[in-house]
C-alpha positions, 0 to 999 in steps of 0.5 A: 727538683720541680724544674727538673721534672717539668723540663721532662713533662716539656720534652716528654710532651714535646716528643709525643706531639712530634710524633703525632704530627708525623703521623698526620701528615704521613697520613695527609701526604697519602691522602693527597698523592695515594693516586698513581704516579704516571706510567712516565715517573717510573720509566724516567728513574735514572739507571746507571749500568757497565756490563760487558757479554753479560747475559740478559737475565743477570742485566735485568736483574742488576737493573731491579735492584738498583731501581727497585723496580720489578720485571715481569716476563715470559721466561720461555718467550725471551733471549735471556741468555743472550749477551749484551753490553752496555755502559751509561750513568743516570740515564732515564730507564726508558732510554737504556730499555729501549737501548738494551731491548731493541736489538732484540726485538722486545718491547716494554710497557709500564703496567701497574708498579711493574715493567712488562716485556714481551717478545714483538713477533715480526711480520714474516713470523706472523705470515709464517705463523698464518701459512702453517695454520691447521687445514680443515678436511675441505682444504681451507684454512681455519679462521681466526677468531678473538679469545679473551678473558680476564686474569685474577689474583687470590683475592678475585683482583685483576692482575696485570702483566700475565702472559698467556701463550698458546702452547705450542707456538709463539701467539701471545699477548699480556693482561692490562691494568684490570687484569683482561686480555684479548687474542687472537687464534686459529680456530680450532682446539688449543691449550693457553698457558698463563705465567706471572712471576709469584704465582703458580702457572696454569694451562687451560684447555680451549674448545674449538668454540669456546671464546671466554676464558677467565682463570684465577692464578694461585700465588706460589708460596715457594716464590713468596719465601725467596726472600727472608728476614734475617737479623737487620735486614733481608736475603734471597733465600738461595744465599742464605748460608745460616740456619734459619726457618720461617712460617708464613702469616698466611699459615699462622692465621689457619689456626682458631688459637688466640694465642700465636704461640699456640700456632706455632707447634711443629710448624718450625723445624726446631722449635719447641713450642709446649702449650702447657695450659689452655687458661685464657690470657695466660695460655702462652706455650713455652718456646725453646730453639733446639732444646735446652742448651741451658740449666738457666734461662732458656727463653729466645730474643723476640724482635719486631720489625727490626727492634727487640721487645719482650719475648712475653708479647710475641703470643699476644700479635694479631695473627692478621698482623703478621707477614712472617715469623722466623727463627734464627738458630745458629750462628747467624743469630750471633749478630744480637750478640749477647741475648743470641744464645737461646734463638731469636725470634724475627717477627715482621709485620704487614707493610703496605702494597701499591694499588687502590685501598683493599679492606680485608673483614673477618670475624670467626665464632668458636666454642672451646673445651678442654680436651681432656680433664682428669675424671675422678672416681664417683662416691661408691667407688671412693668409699670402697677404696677408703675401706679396702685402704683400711683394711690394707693398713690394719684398721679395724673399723671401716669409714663407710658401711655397706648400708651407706655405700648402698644409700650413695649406689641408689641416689635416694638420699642426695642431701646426706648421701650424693654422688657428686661429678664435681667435673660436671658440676663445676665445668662448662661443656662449652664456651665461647670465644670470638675474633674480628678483624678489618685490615686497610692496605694500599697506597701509591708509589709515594705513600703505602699504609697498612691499618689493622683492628682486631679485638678478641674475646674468650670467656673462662670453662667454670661456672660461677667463675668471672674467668675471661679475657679480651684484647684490642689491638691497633696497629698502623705502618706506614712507608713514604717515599719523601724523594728518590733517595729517601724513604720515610717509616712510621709503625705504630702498635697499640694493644689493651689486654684485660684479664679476670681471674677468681682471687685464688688461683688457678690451681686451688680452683682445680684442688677444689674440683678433683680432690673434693669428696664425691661423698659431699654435695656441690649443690643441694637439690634446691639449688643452693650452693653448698661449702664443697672441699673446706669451705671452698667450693668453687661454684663460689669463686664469683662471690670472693672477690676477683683478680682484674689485669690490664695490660696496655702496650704501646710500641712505635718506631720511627725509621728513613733509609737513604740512599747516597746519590754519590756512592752507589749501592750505599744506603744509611737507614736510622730508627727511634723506638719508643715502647711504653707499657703500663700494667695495673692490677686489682686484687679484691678480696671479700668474705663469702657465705655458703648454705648448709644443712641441719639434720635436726631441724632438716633446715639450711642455714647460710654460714659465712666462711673464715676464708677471707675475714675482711674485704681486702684491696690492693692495687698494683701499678707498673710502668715500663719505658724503652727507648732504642736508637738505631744506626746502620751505613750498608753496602751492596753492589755487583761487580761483574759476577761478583756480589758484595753486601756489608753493613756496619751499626750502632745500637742503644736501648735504654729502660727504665720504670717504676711499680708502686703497690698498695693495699688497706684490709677492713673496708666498710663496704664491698661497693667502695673499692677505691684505697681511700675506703680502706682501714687506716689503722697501721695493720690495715695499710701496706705499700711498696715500690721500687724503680730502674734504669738500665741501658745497653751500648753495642756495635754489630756488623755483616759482611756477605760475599757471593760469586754467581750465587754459587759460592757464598760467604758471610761473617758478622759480629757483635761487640754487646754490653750488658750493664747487669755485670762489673764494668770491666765485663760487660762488652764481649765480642760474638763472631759468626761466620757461615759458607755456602755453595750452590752445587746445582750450579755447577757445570758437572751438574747440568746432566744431573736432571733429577736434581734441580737446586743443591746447596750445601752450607755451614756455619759457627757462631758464639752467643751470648746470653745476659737473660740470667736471674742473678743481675749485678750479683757483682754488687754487695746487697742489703734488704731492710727487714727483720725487726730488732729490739734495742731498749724496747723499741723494735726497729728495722734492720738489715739483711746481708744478700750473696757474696758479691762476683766481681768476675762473673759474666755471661753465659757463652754458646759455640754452636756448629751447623751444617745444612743441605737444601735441595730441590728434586725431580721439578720441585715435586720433592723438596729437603732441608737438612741440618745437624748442630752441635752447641757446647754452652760454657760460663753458665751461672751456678752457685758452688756445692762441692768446691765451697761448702756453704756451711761455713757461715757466708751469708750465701754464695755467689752465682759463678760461670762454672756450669757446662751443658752440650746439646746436640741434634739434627733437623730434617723438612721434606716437602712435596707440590703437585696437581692433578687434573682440578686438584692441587695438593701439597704436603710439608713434614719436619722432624727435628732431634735435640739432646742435651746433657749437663757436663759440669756444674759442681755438682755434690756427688750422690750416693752412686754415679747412676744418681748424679745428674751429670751426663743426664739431660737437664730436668732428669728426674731420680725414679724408683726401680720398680717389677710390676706388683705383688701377687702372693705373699711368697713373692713377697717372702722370696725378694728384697721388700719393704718391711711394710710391702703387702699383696697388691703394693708395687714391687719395689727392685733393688737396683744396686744389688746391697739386699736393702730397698732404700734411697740409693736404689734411685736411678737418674733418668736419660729422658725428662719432660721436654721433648727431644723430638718435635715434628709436623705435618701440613698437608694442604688441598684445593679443588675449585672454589675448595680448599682444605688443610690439615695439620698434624704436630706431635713429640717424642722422647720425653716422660710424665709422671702423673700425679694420680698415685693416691688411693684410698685417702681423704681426698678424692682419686683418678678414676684410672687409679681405681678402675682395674685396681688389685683387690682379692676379688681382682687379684690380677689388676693392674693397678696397686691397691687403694692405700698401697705404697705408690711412689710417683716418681716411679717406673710403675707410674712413669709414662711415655708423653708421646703424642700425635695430635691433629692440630688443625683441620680447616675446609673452606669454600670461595664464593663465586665472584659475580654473586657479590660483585654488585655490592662492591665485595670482591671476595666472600670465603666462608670456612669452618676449622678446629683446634686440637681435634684429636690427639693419639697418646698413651696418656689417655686420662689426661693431656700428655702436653699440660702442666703448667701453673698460671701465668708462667709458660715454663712452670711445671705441676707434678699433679692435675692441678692445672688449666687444660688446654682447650680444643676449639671449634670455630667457624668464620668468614672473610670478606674483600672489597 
C-alpha cells in the first residue's frame, strides 16, 4: 500500500513538473521569437488552388481559410465579381497572388499580420484623372496638394491597412504599419471615406485648406459576432442553422456587479437569470434556458474553453477575462449529449492577438446598498395593532396602556420605553467595494499570450457583522505555433475565493432585524449593546464567532491542432485537462455576553448569553480532481460551391475526491482554534468523511453541408454514458439535426431592396439530462445509524435506503425550433425570431397513486414516469444609425416561456382545479378571496368562517358547497418563475462621449409576501399597517391587526413584474496627445450604476429576491433574505 501511494505522489509530481515546464518554455519561446516574422514568411506560405469562372471574392476567401491568413480591401475599388481560374499545388502565396491579381490590375502588400490589396490606377486613369480636375473661375486648374493623417483603432493604436478614397473618384491610397497615410488631391473641398473590414466605416469632410486629418474608427460589433462558438468548435454566423445567443465581454464588463451572472439579466434572448439575493460571494442568480422544462434539475452545463466545468463558477469569471458567452438552446446542444437538456452554457475567454505587448489597467470604486429593505412598523404603531389585535380576538386587557404608548410617541424614556428602526440600527447606508485588473496581450506570428489579474473586494451591509468577500484571480492562455502545421495551446486559470460570514446564518440575522420589537432597544443610550430578539441581537453577530470559506479552483488545459499536410482540409486537435479544487471551511462558534438594564438599581450589568454554551470548532476539508481528455479528427473543405464541415470525437472525464470534517466543543480558549485544543472526552470529538470516483466515456460527432451558403444543413450527435445508472443504461444516443436557408440570397430577391439578409432555419434535437438527485438509485443502500441494545451494550446499526431501480435512467428532452434572422433597409433594422416547443419525458419521480407507500417498503424508488412540455417564442430587434457626430444603437429582446406538468403520478386532490397537472411547475393553491368585510350584515349575508369579523378578508367559497374549507383552494396558472424576460440596451457615442443604458425586466410571474401578520409578538411591515381597517378607518385597505390573513391568498398575491434600469454608464476618452509622453496610449474615465432604478407593484420589497444563502435556486416565502444591492461605481481604464 505504501508503494502504491508513492508511485501516485511520483507521477502525480511528474505530471505537474511537466506542465510547469511546458509553460515555461512556451514563455521563453515567446520571448525570444515575440518579434515579428518578416513580411517574406507570410507571403511565402504554400497555397494550393483549383478554381474554374470562380469569382474573385469566393477565391480569396478560399485562400484565407486554408491559409489563415486575412485580406483587407476596398470592396467598392476592386473587380470581385470577376471571374478567374487557376490550378496550382503548394505554390508560395506571393507567386499565386501575383498570378491571380495581375491580369487585374491589383496589387498586394503585406502589412502588419495581414494581406492588403489595392487597385494600381493606371498612367492614362491618372491623365484623365488631372484633365477632369475642377476649374477655378480664373480658368486655371486647382493645384494638387498632399493630405495626410493617421488612422487609429478603439484603443487610440495605429491601424494599418484602411483604405481612404476620396469619394466620388478613384484617388486612394492605404494607411502603413503605424497607421499614417498620405494623399495627394485636388485643391478644393472633398469628402475622404475611410473603410477597414471589422470597423465601422466613416466619411469625413475636408476644407479646401485643410491638410491634416487624423480619424479614429470604431470597431463594428456586427462584423465581431460573424463568427460564434458552437458546441466544439466555430461557425460563420450566417450558416448557423441552431438556436444560439451570444453577449459580448465587451458588454458584460459594462456592468459595476461582481457577480457575471448578475450580468447577464435580459442581455440573452431566452435566458432566465433570477438575482435572488445580493449576499456577497454567495449572490449567484439562478439561470434557466427557456424556463423550465423540468420538476428535476433544472441548471444549464457550463463549458469553458471547450471543457465542461461546474456550472457554480461561471459567476465567479473576471468579466476582463471573457471573449464571449453564448448559449445553446435547442438541438444544437444535443452534441453534449446527456448533460444538453437544461441549455449549455459556452464561455470563451481572451486569446492573444498579434502586435507589440498592450497593458490594459483598470480599477473602479463603488459604494453599494440594498435597493429595497422591508420597513417595519416603529413602537406606537406596534403597540396599537397588539392592542386593537386584542380587542379583535376578545381580550379584555390591553398589552400597553395609552400612557405608555405616549412614553414611547414622546422618546423620553429611551431605556425602558425606545422607539427602535432596527433597519437603521443594524444596516449600513453604504459599503464599499472595488475591482482591479491588468491584463497583458500581444504576441507574434509564432507565439501569442493573454495574462490576466484581477482581484475583488466587497465588504458585508451590517454593522458589527464580519460579512465579506475577496477574490484573486490568475489567468494565462497561451498559442504557439510550433510549425505550420501544428499549433500548440496552454490555458491556465487560478482563482483564491475567500468568504466571512456570522456563525448564524443569514436569514436568522434578518429574523432578528425585521421581527424584533421597536418596543426594545438595540442600543442603550451609553452605547452599549443591548440582547435585542432572545438574546440575539445582531449588532453581536462579530462577537459569535464566524464562518470562514476558501475556495481555491484551479483549471488548465493543454491543447495542439494539427493539420494533416497529405490530406487537406484534415485537422486532428487533442486536449488534456486537469481542474483541481480545494474547498476549506472554519466554523468557529463562542459564547458571547450582551448589557442589561436593572430599574432597581438603575445600573447595566453584562449577561452572558446561553446561545453558544461552549467555544466550538469544526473544520471541513474538500477536495476535487477531474481530469478530461479530449479526441477530435475534423474536416473542412470547399469544392467548388460546395462546403462540407465533419468532425468526429472521443471524450473521457474522470472525477474523483474526498471530504474529511472534524469538530471538538469545550476548548480552554477562544485564541487557540486549532482541533488539537479542543475537548477530548468522547461528547466533545465528531468526524466524518467520505470520497468518490466517477468517469464518463462518449463519442460525438458533426456533420455540416452548405451550398453558397444559401442552403444549409447540419446533423450531429452524442453516444453519452453516465456512470450514476445500471450498466445496460448508461450509453444513449442524443441526435440533432437542423436546416437553413438563405433566402436573401435568391435571384427572385435581388429587387427586393428593403431586405438586405433573410434567413430561414429549424432544428430537432433530443438531450439528455443525467444532473438528477437520486445517483445509483439502482443500487440497494444502508447507512449506519441507530444505536440498538443488545445485552446493554448499545451498538450501531443499519439503515435500509429506497428500493433499488434497475430500469431507471435519464431524463429525455425533444425540442423543435424554428428561427428567422433578417436584416432590413441597410442594416438600420435587425430581427431574430425563434418559437420552440420542448416535451420532456423520463423525469425521475417517485410513485404516489399506482404504489401507496403505506405498504411498509422502506421507500420507493425514483421512476422515469414524470412528463413536462414547454413551449415559447423569442423575438431580438435591434437598430444602428448615426447622425452627424452621434451614433446611436438600440437592441431589444423579449422572450416567452410556458411549461405545464403532463403527468407524474400525481394523488388526485379534492378537485380537479387543485391538482398541479396541467399547471406550470412551482403553481401554488391559493385561497379565493372578495376584498374585506365592512359590516356585520356583510358578514351575516355570505358564506363565512365561523370566527370572520368586521375588517378580516372575505374569504369565496369557490366551489359553491356553502362551507369555506380547504377544497375552496384553487391552483394557479402562474408561479415565481417568470415566463416572459426582456432587455433593452441602448447605447450612444458623440466624440470622446459615450453612453449606455441598459434596462431588463420580467413579466408573468406572481409573489406572495410574507407580510400578512399583525398585531402578534413579533414586529409587522409597515405596509401591513399603515392604511389598515380600524373603526376610525372603516375603508383601509388592509385587514386588521390580529384578522385572518392567509398568505397564500388572492388578497395578498401580487404581480412580481418588474422594469428595472439595470445599468447606466457614461464615460469620457481622454484626448490622445494629453498622455502620449508618458507612454499611455488610451485614459478612459467613467462613471455607472447597478440597479439604479426599479418600477414594480412590489413597492415594500424587491419584486426579484428570495433567495436563502448560498443556493441561487432556494426560495423563502418571507422577508428573511439578503437584499439585492444597487451599486454606484466610478473607474478609469488605462492603455499603453
Amino acid at each position: 500500500m505504501k508503494k502504491t501511494l508513492t508511485t501516485k505522489r511520483l507521477l502525480y509530481q511528474i505530471v505537474m513538473k511537466s506542465l510547469q515546464q511546458v509553460f515555461l518554455a512556451l514563455l521563453v519561446a515567446n520571448l525570444v521569437i515575440a518579434a515579428p516574422i518578416s513580411g517574406q514568411s507570410l507571403l511565402e506560405r504554400p497555397v494550393s488552388l483549383s478554381v474554374n469562372h470562380t469569382r474573385l471574392h469566393e477565391v480569396l476567401r478560399q485562400i484565407e481559410r486554408e491559409t489563415s491568413i486575412k485580406f483587407s480591401y476596398n470592396s467598392r475599388l476592386l473587380p470581385l465579381k470577376s471571374e478567374v481560374s487557376m490550378k496550382v499545388k503548394d505554390k508560395p502565396l506571393s507567386v499565386v497572388l501575383d498570378e491571380l491579381l495581375t491580369p487585374l490590375n491589383i496589387s498586394f502588400k503585406q502589412v502588419s499580420n495581414q494581406v492588403v490589396l489595392r487597385q494600381q490606377v493606371s498612367a492614362a486613369l491618372q491623365v484623365e484623372a488631372i484633365e477632369t480636375r475642377p476649374v477655378s473661375k480664373t480658368g486655371t486648374k486647382n493645384i494638387d496638394r498632399s493630405l495626410g493623417g493617421k488612422v487609429t483603432d478603439e484603443k487610440g493604436e495605429g491601424l494599418p491597412g484602411v483604405s481612404i478614397v476620396v469619394k466620388g473618384s478613384q484617388l486612394g491610397t492605404i494607411s502603413d504599419a503605424d497607421g499614417s497615410y498620405n494623399l495627394i488631391v485636388p485643391d478644393g473641398s472633398h469628402v475622404l471615406t475611410f473603410s477597414f473590414v471589422g470597423y465601422l466605416s466613416e466619411e469625413v469632410a475636408v476644407s479646401g485648406d485643410q491638410t491634416l486629418v487624423n480619424i479614429g474608427l470604431k470597431v463594428d460589433q456586427k462584423s465581431l459576432e460573424e463568427v460564434v462558438v458552437v458546441g466544439y468548435g466555430t461557425k460563420k454566423k450566417s450558416t448557423v442553422t441552431g438556436s444560439v445567443v451570444t453577449v459580448s465581454g465587451q458588454e458584460i464588463v459594462k456592468s459595476p456587479a461582481v457577480n457575471v451572472t448578475n450580468s447577464l439579466q435580459g442581455r440573452l434572448p431566452g435566458v432566465i437569470a433570477s438575482n435572488r439575493t445580493g449576499e456577497p460571494g454567495r449572490d449567484d442568480a439562478q439561470i434557466l434556458i427557456r424556463g423550465r422544462s423540468t420538476f428535476g434539475n433544472n441548471q444549464p452545463l457550463l463549458v469553458i474553453d471547450g471543457v465542461p466545468r461546474p456550472t457554480e463558477g461561471l459567476g465567479r469569471i473576471d468579466p476582463q477575462s471573457i471573449e464571449s458567452i453564448t448559449v445553446l438552446k435547442d438541438g444544437s446542444a444535443a452534441i453534449y449529449g446527456a448533460r444538453a437538456a437544461n441549455g449549455v452554457i459556452l464561455v470563451e475567454t481572451k486569446r492573444g492577438v498579434e502586435g507589440k505587448p498592450r497593458f490594459d489597467f483598470s480599477y473602479n470604486q463603488g459604494f453599494s446598498q440594498p435597493t429595497r429593505i422591508l420597513k417595519t412598523t416603529d413602537a406606537v404603531t406596534h403597540a396599537l395593532a397588539r392592542n386593537e389585535a386584542a380587542v379583535r380576538n376578545g381580550m379584555t386587557t390591553m398589552p400597553f396602556t395609552d400612557a405608555e404608548i405616549e412614553l414611547f410617541r414622546n422618546g423620553s424614556d429611551p431605556i425602558l420605553y425606545p422607539n427602535t428602526d432596527w433597519v437603521k440600527e443594524t444596516v449600513k447606508p453604504w459599503t464599499p467595494q472595488n475591482k482591479m485588473n491588468l491584463t497583458i496581450n500581444g504576441g507574434s506570428q509564432r507565439v501569442l499570450y493573454f495574462f490576466n489579474f484581477g482581484m475583488v473586494n466587497q465588504d458585508g451591509h451590517f454593522k458589527n457583522n464580519p460579512t465579506s468577500y475577496k477574490q484573486f484571480e490568475l489567468r494565462s492562455n497561451i498559442d504557439a505555433n510550433i510549425s505550420d502545421n501544428l499549433r500548440v495551446s496552454l490555458n491556465i486559470a487560478g482563482r483564491l475565493e475567500k468568504r466571512m460570514y456570522p456563525s448564524t446564518g443569514t436569514w436568522v440575522n434578518f429574523v432578528n432585524i425585521l421581527s424584533a420589537l421597536p418596543t426594545i432597544p438595540a442600543r442603550y443610550p451609553n452605547g452599549l449593546i443591548t440582547a435585542g430578539r432572545l438574546g440575539e441581537n445582531p449588532l453581536l453577530r462579530d462577537q459569535v464567532g464566524f464562518l470562514r470559506q476558501e475556495s481555491l479552483p484551479i483549471q488548465t488545459t493543454l491543447s495542439a491542432r494539427y493539420k494533416v499536410p497529405f490530406i487537406k482540409g484534415m485537422t486532428v486537435d487533442g486536449s488534456y485537462s486537469f481542474d483541481f479544487t480545494h474547498d476549506f471551511n472554519k466554523t468557529f462558534q463562542k459564547p458571547y455576553s450582551y448589557w442589561q438594564y436593572v430599574p432597581a438599581t438603575k445600573e447595566y450589568i453584562n449577561v452572558k448569553s446561553t446561545f453558544y454554551a461552549n467555544p466550538y470548532v469544526q473544520d471541513y476539508f474538500n477536495r476535487v480532481f477531474v481530469q478530461t481528455y479530449n479526441i477530435r479528427l475534423g474536416y473542412s473543405r470547399t469544392f467548388g460551391d460546395h462546403n462540407i464541415d465533419a468532425m468526429l470525437g472521443a471524450e473521457r472525464a474522470q472525477n474523483k475526491g474526498n471530504n474529511f470534517s472534524g469538530s471538538r466543543r469545550n476548548f480552554p480558549t477562544t485564541a487557540l482554534l486549532d482541533l488539537n485544543f479542543g475537548g477530548s472526552s468522547l461528547g466533545d470529538i465528531n468526524s466524518g468523511g467520505s470520497s468518490f470516483l466517477t468517469r464518463r466515456d462518449n463519442y460525438f460527432g458533426r456533420a455540416g453541408y452548405n451550398f453558397k451558403e444559401k442552403y444549409m444543413a447540419e446533423f450531429l450527435f452524442r453516444y453519452d454514458g453516465s456512470p450514476i445508472f445500471p450498466e445496460d443504461k448508461r450509453y444513449g444516443f442524443f441526435p440533432g439535426a437542423s436546416l437553413g436557408w438563405q433566402v436573401s440570397r435568391e435571384t427572385f430577391m435581388s429587387n427586393v431592396h428593403a431586405v438586405d439578409r433573410l434567413k430561414l432555419r429549424a432544428s430537432y434535437g433530443e438531450l439528455g439530462n443525467d444532473n438528477v438527485s437520486d445517483a445509483y438509485a439502482y443500487l440497494r443502500t444502508y447507512s449506519i445509524g441507530r444505536s440498538y441494545n443488545f445485552g446493554g451494550v448499545d451498538v450501531l446499526g443499519l439503515n435500509p435506503g429506497v428500493l433499488p431501480n434497475l430500469n431507471y435512467t435519464w431524463e429525455v428532452l425533444r425540442t423543435f425550433n424554428f428561427g428567422l434572422d433578417a436584416s432590413l433597409w441597410k442594416s438600420k433594422l435587425g430581427v431574430e425570431f425563434d418559437v420552440f416547443t420542448q416535451k420532456r419525458s423520463s423525469i425521475l419521480a417517485a410513485r404516489q397513486l399506482s404504489i401507496s407507500d403505506s405498504y411498509g417498503f422502506a421507500g420507493l424508488p425514483p421512476e422515469n414516469i414524470g412528463k413536462v412540455s414547454n413551449r415559447g417564442f423569442e423575438l431580438v430587434l435591434s437598430h444602428n444609425n448615426n447622425f452627424r457626430n452621434v451614433n446611436f444603437s438600440a437592441k431589444g429582446n423579449f422572450s416567452f416561456a410556458r411549461n405545464k406538468y403532463i403527468y407524474f403520478d400525481e394523488v388526485p386532490k379534492a378537485a380537479a382545479y387543485q391538482n398541479q397537472t396541467g399547471k406550470p411547475i412551482g403553481a401554488q393553491l391559493v385561497w379565493p378571496t372578495g376584498g374585506i368585510y365592512r359590516s356585520q350584515e356583510e358578514i351575516n349575508n355570505s358564506v363565512h368562517k365561523p370566527e370572520a369579523r368586521v375588517g378580516d378578508v372575505i374569504y369565496l367559497d369557490y366551489n359553491g358547497d356553502g362551507v369555506i374549507n380547504a377544497n375552496d383552494q384553487y391552483r394557479l396558472n402562474k408561479s415565481e418563475t417568470p415566463e416572459i424576460v426582456f432587455g433593452l440596451d441602448l447605447n450612444a457615442g458623440y466624440k470622446n462621449f459615450d453612453l449606455t443604458l441598459f434596462f431588463q425586466g420580467q413579466g408573468n410571474a406572481v409573489y406572495f409576501p410574507g407580510i400578512t401578520g399583525l398585531g402578534g409578538a413579533s414586529n409587522s411591515a409597515q405596509f401591513r399597517a399603515e392604511d389598515r381597517w380600524t373603526p376610525e378607518n372603516p375603508n383601509g385597505s388592509m385587514p386588521r391587526a390580529g384578522a385572518d390573513f392567509p398568505q397564500m391568498s388572492e388578497f395578498n398575491m401580487y404581480s412580481a413584474s418588474f422594469v428595472r434600469l439595470k445599468n447606466l454608464e457614461l464615460g469620457y476618452t481622454l484626448p490622445k496627445g494629453l498622455f502620449s509622453k508618458i507612454g499611455l496610449t488610451n485614459v478612459r474615465v467613467y462613471t455607472n450604476a447597478f440597479n439604479l432604478l426599479t418600477f414594480s407593484k412590489v413597492s415594500f420589497m424587491d419584486p426579484e429576491g428570495r433567495a436563502d444563502g448560498n443556493d441561487p435556486n432556494s426560495t423563502r416565502t418571507d422577508a428573511n433574505y439578503y437584499p439585492q444591492l444597487r451599486v454606484f461605481n466610478a473607474g478609469v481604464n488605462l492603455s499603453f
